[in-house]
PDB file of N, CA, C and O in Angstrom:
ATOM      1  N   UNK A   1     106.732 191.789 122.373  1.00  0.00           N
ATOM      2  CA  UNK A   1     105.426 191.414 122.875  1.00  0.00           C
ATOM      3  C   UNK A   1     105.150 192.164 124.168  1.00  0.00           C
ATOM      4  O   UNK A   1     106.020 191.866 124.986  1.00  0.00           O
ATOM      5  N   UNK A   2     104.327 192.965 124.627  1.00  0.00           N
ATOM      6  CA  UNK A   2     104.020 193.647 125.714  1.00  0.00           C
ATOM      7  C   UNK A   2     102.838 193.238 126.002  1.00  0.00           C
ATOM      8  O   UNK A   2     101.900 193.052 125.226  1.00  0.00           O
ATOM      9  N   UNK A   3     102.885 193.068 127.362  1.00  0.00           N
ATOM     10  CA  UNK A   3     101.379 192.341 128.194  1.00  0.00           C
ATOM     11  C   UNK A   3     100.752 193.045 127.973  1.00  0.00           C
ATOM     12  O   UNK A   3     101.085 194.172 127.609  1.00  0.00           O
ATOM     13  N   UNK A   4      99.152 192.486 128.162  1.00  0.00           N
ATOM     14  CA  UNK A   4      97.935 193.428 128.550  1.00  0.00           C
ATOM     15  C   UNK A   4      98.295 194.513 129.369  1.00  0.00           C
ATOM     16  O   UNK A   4      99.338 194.496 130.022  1.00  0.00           O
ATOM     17  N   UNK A   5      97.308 195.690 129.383  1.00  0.00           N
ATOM     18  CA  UNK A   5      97.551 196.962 130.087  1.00  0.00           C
ATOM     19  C   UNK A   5      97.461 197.038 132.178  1.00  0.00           C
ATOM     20  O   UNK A   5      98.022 197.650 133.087  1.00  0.00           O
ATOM     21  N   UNK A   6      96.334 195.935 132.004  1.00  0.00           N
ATOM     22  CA  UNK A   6      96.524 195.510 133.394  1.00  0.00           C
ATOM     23  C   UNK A   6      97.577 194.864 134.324  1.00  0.00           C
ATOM     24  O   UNK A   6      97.543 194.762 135.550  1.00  0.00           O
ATOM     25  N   UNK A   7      98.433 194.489 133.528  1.00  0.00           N
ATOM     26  CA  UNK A   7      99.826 193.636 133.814  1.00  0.00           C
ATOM     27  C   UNK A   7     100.656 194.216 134.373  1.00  0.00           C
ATOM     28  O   UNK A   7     100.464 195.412 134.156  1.00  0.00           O
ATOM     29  N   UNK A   8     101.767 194.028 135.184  1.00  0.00           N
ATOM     30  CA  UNK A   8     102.778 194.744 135.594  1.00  0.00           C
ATOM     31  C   UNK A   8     103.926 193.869 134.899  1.00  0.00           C
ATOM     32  O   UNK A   8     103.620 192.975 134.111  1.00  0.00           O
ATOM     33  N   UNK A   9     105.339 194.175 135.239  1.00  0.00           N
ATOM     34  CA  UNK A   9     106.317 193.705 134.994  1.00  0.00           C
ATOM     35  C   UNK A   9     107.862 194.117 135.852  1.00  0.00           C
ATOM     36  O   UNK A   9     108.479 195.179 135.785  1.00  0.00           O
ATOM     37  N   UNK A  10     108.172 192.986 136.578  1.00  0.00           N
ATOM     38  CA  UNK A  10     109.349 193.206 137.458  1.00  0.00           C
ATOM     39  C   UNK A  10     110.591 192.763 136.633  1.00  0.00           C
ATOM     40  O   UNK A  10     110.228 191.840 135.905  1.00  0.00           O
ATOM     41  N   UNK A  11     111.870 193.034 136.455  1.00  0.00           N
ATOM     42  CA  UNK A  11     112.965 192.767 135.793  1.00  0.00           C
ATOM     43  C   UNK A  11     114.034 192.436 137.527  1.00  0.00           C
ATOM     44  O   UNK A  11     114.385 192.974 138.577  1.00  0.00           O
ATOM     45  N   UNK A  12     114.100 191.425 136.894  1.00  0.00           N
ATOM     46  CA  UNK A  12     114.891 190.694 138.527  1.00  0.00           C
ATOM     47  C   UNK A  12     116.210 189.810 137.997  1.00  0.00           C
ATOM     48  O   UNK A  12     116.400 189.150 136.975  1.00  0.00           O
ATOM     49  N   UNK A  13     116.947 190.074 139.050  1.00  0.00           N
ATOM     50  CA  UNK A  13     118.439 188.799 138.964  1.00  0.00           C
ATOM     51  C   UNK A  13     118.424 188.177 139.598  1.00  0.00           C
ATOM     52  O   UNK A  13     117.943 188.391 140.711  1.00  0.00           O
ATOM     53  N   UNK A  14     119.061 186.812 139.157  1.00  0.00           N
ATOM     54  CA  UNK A  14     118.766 186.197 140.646  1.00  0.00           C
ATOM     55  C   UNK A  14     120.136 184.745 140.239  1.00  0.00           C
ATOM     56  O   UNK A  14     120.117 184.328 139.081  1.00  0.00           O
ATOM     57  N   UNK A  15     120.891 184.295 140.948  1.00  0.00           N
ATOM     58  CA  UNK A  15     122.094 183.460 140.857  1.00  0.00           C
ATOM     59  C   UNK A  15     121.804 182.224 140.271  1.00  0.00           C
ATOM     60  O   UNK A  15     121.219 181.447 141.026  1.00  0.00           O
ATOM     61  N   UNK A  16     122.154 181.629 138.621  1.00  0.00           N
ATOM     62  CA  UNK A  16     121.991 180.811 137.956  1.00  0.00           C
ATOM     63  C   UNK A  16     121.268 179.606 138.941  1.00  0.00           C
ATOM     64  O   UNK A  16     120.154 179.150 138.685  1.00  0.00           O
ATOM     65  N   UNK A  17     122.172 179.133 140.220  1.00  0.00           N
ATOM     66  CA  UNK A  17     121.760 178.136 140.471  1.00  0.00           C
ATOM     67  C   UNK A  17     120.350 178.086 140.697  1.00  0.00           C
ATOM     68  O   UNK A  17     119.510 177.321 140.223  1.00  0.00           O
ATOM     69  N   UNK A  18     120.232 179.051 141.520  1.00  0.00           N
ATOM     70  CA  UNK A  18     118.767 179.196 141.964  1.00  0.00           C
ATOM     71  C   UNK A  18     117.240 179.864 141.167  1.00  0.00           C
ATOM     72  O   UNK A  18     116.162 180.108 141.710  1.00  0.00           O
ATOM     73  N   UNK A  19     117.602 180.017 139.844  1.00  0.00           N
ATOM     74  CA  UNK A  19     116.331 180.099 139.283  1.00  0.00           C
ATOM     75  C   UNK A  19     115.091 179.094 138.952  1.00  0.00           C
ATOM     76  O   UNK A  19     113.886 179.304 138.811  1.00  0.00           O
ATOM     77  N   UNK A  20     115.923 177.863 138.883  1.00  0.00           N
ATOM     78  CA  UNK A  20     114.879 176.573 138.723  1.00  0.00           C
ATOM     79  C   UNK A  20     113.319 176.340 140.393  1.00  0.00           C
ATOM     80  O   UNK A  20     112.171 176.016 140.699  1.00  0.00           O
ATOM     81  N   UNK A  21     114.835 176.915 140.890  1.00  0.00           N
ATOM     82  CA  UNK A  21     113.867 176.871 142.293  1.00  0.00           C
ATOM     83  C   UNK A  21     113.176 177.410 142.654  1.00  0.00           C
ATOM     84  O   UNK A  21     112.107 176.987 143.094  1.00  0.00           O
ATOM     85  N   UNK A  22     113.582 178.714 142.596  1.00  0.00           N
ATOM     86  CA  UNK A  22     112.847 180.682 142.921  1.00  0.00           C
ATOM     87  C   UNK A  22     111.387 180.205 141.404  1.00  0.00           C
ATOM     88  O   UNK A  22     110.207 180.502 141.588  1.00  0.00           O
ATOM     89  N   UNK A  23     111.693 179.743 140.561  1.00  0.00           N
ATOM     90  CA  UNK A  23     110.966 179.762 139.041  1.00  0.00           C
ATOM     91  C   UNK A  23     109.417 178.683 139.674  1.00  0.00           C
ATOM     92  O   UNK A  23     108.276 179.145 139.721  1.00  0.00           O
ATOM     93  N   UNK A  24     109.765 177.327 140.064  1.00  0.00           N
ATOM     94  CA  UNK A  24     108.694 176.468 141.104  1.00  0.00           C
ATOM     95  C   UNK A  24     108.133 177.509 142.214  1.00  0.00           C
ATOM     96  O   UNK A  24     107.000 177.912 141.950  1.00  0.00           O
ATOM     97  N   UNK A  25     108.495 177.834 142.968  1.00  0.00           N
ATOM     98  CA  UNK A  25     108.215 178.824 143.965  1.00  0.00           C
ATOM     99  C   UNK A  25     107.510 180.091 143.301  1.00  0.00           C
ATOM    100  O   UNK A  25     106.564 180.487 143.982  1.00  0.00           O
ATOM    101  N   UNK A  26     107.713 180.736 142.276  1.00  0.00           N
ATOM    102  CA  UNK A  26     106.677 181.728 142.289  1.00  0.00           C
ATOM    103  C   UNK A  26     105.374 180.802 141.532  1.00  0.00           C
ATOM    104  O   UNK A  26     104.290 180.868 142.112  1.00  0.00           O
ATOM    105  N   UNK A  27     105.426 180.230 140.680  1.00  0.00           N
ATOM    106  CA  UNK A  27     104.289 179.423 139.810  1.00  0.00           C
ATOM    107  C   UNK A  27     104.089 178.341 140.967  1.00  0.00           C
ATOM    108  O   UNK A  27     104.206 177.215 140.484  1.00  0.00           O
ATOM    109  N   UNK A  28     103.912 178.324 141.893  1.00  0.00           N
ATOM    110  CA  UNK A  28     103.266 177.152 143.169  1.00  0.00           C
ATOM    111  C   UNK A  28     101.668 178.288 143.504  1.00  0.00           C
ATOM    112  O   UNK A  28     100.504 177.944 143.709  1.00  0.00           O
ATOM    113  N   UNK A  29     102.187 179.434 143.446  1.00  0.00           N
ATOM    114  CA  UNK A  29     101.086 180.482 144.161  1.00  0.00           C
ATOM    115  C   UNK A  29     100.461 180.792 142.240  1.00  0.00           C
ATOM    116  O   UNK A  29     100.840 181.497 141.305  1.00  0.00           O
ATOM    117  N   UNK A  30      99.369 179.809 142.474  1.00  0.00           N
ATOM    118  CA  UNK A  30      98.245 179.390 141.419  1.00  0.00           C
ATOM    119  C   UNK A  30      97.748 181.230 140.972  1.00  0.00           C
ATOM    120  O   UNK A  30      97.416 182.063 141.814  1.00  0.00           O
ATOM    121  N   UNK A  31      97.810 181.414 139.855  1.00  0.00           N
ATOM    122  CA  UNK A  31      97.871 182.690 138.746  1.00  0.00           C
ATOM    123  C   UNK A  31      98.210 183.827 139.906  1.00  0.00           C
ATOM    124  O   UNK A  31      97.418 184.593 140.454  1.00  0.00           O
ATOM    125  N   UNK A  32      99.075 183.745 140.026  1.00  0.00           N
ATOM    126  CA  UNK A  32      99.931 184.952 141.156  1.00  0.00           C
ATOM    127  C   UNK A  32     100.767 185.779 139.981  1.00  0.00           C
ATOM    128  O   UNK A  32     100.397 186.861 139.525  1.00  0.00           O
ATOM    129  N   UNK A  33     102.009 185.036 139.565  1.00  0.00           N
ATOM    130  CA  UNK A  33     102.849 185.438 138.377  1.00  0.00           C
ATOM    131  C   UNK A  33     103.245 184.508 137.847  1.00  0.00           C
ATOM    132  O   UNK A  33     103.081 183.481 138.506  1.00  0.00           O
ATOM    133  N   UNK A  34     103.893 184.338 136.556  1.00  0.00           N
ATOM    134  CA  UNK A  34     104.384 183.973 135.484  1.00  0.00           C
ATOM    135  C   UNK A  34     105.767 184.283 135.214  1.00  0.00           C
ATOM    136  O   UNK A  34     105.846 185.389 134.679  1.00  0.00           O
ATOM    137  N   UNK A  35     107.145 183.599 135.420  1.00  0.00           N
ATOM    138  CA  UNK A  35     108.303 184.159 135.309  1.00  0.00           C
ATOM    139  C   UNK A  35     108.946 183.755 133.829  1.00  0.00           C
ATOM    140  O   UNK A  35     108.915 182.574 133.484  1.00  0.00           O
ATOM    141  N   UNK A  36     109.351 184.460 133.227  1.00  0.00           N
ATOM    142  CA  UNK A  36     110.239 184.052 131.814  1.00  0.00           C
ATOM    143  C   UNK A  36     111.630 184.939 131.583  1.00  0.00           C
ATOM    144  O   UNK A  36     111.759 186.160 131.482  1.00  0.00           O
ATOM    145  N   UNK A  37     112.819 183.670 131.527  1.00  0.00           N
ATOM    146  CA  UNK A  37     113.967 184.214 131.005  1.00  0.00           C
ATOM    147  C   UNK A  37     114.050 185.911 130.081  1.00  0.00           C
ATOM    148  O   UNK A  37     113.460 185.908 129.001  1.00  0.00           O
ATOM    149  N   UNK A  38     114.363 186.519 130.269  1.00  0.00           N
ATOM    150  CA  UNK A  38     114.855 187.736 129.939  1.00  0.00           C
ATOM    151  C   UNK A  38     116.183 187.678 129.236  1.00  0.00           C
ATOM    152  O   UNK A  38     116.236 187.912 128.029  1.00  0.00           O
ATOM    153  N   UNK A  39     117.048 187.437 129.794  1.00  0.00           N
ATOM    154  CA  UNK A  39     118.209 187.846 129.305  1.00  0.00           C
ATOM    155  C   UNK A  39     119.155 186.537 130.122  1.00  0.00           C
ATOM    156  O   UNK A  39     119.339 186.648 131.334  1.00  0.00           O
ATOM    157  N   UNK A  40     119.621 185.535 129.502  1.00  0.00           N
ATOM    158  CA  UNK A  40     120.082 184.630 129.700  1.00  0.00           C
ATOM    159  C   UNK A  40     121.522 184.876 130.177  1.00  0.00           C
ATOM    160  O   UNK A  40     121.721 184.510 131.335  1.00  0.00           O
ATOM    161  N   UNK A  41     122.413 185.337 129.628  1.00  0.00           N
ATOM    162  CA  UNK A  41     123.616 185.621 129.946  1.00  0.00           C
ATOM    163  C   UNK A  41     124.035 186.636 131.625  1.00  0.00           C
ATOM    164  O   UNK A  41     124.953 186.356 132.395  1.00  0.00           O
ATOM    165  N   UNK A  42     123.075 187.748 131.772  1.00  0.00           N
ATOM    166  CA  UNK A  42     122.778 188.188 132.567  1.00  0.00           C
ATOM    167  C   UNK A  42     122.073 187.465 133.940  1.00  0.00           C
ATOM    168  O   UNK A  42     122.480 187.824 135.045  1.00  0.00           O
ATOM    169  N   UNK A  43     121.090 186.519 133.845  1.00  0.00           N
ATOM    170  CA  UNK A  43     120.434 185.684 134.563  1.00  0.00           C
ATOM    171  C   UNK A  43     119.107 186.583 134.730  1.00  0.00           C
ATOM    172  O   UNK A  43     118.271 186.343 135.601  1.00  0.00           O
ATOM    173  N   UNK A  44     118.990 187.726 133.738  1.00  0.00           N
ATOM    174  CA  UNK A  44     117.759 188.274 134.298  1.00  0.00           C
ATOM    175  C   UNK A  44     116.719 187.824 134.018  1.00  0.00           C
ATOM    176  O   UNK A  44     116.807 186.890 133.222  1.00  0.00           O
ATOM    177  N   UNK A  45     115.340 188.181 134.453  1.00  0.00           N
ATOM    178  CA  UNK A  45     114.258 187.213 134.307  1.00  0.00           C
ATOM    179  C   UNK A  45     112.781 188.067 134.727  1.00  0.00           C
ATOM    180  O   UNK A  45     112.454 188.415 135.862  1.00  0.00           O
ATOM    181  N   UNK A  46     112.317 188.196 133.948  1.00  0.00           N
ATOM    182  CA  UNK A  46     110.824 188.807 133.983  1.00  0.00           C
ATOM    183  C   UNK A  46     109.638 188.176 134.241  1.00  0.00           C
ATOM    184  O   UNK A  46     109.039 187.297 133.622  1.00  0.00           O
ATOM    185  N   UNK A  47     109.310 188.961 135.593  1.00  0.00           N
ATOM    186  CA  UNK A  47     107.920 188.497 136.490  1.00  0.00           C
ATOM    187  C   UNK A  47     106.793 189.237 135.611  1.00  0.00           C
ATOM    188  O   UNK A  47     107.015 190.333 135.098  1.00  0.00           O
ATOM    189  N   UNK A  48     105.642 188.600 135.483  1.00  0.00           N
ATOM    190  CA  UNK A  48     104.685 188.856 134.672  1.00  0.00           C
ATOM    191  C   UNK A  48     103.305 188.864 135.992  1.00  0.00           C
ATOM    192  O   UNK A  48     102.980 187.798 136.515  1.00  0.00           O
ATOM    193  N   UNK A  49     102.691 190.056 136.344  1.00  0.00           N
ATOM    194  CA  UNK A  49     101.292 189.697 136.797  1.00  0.00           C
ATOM    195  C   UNK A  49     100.604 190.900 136.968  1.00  0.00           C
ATOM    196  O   UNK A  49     101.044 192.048 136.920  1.00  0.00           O
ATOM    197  N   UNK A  50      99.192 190.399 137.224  1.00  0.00           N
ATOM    198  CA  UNK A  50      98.163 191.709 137.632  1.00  0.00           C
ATOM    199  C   UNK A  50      98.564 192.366 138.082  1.00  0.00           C
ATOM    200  O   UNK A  50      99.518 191.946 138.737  1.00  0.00           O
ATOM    201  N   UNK A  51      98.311 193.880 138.204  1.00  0.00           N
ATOM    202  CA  UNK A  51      98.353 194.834 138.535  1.00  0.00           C
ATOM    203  C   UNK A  51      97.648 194.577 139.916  1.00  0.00           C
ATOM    204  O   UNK A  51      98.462 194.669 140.836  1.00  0.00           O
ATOM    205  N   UNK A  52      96.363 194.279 140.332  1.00  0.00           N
ATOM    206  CA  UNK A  52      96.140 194.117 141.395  1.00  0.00           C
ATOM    207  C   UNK A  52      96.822 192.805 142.680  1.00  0.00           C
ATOM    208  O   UNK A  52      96.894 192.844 143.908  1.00  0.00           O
ATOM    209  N   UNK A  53      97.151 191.935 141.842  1.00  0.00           N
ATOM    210  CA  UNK A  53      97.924 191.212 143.013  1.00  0.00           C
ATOM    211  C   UNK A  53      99.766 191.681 142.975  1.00  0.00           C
ATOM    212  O   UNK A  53     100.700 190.898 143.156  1.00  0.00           O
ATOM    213  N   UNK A  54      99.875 193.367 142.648  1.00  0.00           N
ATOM    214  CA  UNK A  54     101.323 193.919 143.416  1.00  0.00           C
ATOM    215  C   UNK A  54     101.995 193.612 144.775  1.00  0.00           C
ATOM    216  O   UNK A  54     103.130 193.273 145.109  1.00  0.00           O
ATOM    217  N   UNK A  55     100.759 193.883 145.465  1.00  0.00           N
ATOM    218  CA  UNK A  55     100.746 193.516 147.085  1.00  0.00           C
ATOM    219  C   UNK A  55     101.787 192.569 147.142  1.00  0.00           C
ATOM    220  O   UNK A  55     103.006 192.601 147.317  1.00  0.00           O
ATOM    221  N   UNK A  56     100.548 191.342 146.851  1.00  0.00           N
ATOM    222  CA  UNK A  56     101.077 190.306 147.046  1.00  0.00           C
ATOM    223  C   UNK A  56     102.408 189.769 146.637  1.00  0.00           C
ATOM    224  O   UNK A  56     103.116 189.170 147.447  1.00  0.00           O
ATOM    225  N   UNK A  57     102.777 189.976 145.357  1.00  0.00           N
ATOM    226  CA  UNK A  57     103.893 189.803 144.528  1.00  0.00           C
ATOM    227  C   UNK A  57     105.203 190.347 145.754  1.00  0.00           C
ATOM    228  O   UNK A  57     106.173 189.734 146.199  1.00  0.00           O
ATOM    229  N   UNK A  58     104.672 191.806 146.025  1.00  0.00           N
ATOM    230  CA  UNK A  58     106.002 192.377 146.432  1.00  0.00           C
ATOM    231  C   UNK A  58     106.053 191.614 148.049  1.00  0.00           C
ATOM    232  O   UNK A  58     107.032 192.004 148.686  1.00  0.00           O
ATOM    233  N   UNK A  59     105.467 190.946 148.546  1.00  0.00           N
ATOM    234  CA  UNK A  59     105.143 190.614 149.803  1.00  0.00           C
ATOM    235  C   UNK A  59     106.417 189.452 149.423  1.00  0.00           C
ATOM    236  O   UNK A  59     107.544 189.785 149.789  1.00  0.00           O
ATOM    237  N   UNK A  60     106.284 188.224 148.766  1.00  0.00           N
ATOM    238  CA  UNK A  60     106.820 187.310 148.155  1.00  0.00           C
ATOM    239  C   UNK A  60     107.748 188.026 147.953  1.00  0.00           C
ATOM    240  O   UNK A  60     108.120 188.549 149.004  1.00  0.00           O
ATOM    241  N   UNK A  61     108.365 188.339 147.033  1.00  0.00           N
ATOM    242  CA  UNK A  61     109.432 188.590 146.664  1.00  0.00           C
ATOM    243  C   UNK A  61     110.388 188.998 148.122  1.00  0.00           C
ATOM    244  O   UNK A  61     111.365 188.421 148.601  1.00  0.00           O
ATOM    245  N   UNK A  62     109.867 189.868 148.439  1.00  0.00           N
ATOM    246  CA  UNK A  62     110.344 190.607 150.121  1.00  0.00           C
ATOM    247  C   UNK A  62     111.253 189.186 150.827  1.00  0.00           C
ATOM    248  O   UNK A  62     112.462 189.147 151.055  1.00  0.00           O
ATOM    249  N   UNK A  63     110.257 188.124 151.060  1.00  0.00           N
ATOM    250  CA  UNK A  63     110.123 186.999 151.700  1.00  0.00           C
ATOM    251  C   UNK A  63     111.281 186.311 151.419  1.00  0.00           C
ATOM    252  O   UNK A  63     112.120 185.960 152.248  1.00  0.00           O
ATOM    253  N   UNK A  64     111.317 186.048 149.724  1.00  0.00           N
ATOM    254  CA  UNK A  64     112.676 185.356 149.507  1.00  0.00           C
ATOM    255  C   UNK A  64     113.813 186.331 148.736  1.00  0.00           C
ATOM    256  O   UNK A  64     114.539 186.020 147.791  1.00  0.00           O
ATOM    257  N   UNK A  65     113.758 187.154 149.197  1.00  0.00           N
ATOM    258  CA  UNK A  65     114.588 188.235 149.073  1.00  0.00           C
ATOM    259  C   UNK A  65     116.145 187.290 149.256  1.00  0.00           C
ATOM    260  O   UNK A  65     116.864 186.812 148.378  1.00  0.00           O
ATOM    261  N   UNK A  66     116.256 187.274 150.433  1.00  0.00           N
ATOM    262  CA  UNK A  66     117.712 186.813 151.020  1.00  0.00           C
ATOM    263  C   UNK A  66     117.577 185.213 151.138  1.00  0.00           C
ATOM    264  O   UNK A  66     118.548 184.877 151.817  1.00  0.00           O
ATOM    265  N   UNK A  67     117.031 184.371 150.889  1.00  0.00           N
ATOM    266  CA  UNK A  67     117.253 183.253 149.914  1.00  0.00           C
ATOM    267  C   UNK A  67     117.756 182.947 148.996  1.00  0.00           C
ATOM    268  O   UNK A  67     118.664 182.127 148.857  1.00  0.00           O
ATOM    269  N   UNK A  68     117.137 183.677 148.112  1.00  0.00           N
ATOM    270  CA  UNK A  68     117.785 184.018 146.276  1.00  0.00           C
ATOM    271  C   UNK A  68     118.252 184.929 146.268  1.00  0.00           C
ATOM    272  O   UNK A  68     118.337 185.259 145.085  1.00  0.00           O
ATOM    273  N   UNK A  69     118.899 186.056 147.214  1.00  0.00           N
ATOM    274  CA  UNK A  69     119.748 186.743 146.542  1.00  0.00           C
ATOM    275  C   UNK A  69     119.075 187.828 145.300  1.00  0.00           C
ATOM    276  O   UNK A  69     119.745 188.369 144.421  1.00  0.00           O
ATOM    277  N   UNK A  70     117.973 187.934 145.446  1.00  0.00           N
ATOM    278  CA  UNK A  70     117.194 188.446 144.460  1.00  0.00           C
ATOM    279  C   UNK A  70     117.558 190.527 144.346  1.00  0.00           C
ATOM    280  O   UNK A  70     117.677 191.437 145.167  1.00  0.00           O
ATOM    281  N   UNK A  71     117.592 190.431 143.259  1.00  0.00           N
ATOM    282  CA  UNK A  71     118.232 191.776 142.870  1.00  0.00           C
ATOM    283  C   UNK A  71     116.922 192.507 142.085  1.00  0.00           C
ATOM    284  O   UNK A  71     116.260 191.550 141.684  1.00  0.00           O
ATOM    285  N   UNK A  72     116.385 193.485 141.767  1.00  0.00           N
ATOM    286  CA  UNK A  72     115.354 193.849 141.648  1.00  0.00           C
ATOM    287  C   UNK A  72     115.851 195.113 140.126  1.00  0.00           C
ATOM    288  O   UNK A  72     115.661 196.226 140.616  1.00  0.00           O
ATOM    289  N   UNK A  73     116.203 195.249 139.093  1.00  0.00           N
ATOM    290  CA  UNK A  73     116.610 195.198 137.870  1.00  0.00           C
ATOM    291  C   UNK A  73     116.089 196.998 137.713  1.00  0.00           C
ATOM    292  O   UNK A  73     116.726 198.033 137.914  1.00  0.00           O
ATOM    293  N   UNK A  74     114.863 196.791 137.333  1.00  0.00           N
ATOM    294  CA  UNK A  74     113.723 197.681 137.046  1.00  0.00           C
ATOM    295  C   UNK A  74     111.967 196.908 136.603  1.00  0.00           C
ATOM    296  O   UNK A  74     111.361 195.935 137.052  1.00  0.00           O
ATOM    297  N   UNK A  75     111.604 198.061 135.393  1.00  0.00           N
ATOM    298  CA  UNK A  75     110.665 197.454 135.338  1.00  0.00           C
ATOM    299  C   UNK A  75     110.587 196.761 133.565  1.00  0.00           C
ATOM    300  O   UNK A  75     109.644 196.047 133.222  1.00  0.00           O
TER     301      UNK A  75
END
């Protein structure tokens, strides 16, 4: 399934415990992104959003960078 063309897509890791949390935290910021399991065994996990709110996305992410431990995959 591949998003609309306007969509971006981040491929991220991030430490079992903390995906429930990092997962509330990006879906709190109302149609920002959309996160869904990727690859379970791995813990990877695919950010889903506009192309125009990148900014923002990468601003966030930046933010809880060293919170979660967040590892940045590809795309």
């Amino acid at each position: 399934m591949n998003p609309p063309q306007s969509f971006q897509t981040l491929l991220l890791a991030i430490e079992p415990a903390a995906i429930a949390r990092f997962k509330s935290i990006i879906e709190s910021y109302d149609n920002l992104a959309t996160l869904r399991t990727e690859d379970r065994r791995h813990h990877y996990l695919r950010l889903y959003f506009d192309g125009a709110s990148a900014p923002d996305v990468d601003e966030l992410l930046e933010s809880l960078s060293t919170a979660f431990s967040i590892r940045r995959i590809g795309l």
